[in-house]
C-alpha positions in Angstrom: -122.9 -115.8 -48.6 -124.6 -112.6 -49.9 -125.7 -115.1 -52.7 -127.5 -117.0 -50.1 -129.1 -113.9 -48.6 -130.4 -112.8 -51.8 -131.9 -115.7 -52.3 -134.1 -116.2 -49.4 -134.4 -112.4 -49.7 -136.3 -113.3 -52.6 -138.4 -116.6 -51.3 -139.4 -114.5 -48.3 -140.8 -111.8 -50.8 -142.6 -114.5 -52.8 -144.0 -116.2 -49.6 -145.5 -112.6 -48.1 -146.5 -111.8 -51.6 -149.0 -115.4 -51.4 -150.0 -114.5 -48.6 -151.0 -111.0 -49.4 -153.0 -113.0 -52.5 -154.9 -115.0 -50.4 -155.5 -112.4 -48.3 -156.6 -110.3 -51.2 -158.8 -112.9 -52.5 -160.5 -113.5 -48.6 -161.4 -109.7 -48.5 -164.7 -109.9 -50.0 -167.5 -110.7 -48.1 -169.2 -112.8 -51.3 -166.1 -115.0 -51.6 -166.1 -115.6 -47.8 -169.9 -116.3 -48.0 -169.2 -118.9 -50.6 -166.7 -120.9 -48.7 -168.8 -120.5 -45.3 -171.7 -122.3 -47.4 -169.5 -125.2 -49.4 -167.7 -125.7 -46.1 -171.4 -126.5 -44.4 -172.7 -128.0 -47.5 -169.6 -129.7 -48.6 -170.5 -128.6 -52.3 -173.1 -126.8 -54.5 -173.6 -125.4 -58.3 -173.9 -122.1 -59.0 -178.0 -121.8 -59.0 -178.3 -122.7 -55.5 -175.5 -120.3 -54.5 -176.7 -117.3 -56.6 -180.3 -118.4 -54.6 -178.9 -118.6 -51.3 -176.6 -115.2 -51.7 -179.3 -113.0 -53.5 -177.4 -112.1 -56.0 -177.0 -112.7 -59.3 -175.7 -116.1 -61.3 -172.6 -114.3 -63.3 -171.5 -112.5 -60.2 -171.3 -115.8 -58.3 -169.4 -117.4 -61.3 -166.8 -114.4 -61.3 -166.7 -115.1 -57.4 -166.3 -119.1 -58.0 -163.6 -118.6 -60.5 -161.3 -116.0 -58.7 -161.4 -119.0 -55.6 -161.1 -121.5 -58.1 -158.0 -119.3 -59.8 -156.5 -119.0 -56.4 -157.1 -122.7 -55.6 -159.3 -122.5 -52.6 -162.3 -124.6 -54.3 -163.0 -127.4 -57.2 -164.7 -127.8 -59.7 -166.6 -131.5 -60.3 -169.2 -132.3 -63.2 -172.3 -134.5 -62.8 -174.1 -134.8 -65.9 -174.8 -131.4 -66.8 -174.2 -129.5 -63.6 -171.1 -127.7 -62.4 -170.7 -128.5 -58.3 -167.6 -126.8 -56.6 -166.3 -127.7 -53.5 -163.9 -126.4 -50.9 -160.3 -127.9 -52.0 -158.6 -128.2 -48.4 -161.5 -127.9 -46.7 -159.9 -128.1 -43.1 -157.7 -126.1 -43.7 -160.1 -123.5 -45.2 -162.0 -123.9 -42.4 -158.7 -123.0 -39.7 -158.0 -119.7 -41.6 -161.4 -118.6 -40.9 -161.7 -119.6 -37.7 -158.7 -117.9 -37.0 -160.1 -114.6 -38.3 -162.9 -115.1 -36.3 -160.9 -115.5 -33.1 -158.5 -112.3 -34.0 -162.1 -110.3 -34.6 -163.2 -111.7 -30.8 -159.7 -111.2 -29.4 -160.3 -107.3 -30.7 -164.1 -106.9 -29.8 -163.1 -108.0 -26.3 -162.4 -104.8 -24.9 -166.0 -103.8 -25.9 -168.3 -105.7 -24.4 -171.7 -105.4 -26.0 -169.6 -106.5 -29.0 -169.1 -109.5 -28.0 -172.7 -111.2 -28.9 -171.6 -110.7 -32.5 -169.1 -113.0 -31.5 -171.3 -115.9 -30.6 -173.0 -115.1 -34.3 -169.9 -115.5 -36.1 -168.7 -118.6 -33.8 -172.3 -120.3 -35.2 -171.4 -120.4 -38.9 -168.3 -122.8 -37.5 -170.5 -125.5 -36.4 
């Protein structure tokens, strides 16, 4: 019995400490840029990220492959481009959306907070 406990003592840790990754890796605003654009796009290279975020190519690829790392996009050549794409892209999509709701849920009680709302609620469509 205290075999058992131990046991799922230990998955429990390993499942909060994934979570706390992904978390981790979803708490920078370039990384959450990235997946709002290959979620609308459905997939791009790293020039017409690095032009559409402002910022520069190498910084996007560290961004890329720390969501690559983590399994949150792919990688696909054509010829000699690099596109990436969102890997469960539904699913991607609920976690943000979720956020998104928890930050309304929170901004409710302030009122003349709530038209960032309707901003943030955009990017989802």
């Amino acid at each position: 019995m205290q075999e058992y406990k131990e046991k799922n003592k230990t998955i429990q840790e390993e499942q909060i400490n994934s979570v706390s990754n992904l978390f981790s890796v979803l708490s920078h605003p370039v990384r959450i840029k990235i997946l709002w654009i290959l979620k609308k796009k459905k997939y791009s290279n790293v020039h017409e990220l690095q032009k559409e975020l402002g910022i520069s190519q190498s910084n996007v690829s560290q961004h890329l492959s720390l969501l690559r790392m983590h399994k949150l996009v792919i990688e696909e050549r054509k010829g000699k481009e690099v596109y990436y794409r969102l890997t469960a892209s539904k699913k991607i999509s609920k976690v943000l959306a979720s956020a998104i709701h928890l930050i309304a849920y929170q901004l409710a009680a302030n009122s003349e907070l709530l038209s960032t709302y309707g901003e943030l609620l955009s990017f989802l469509g």
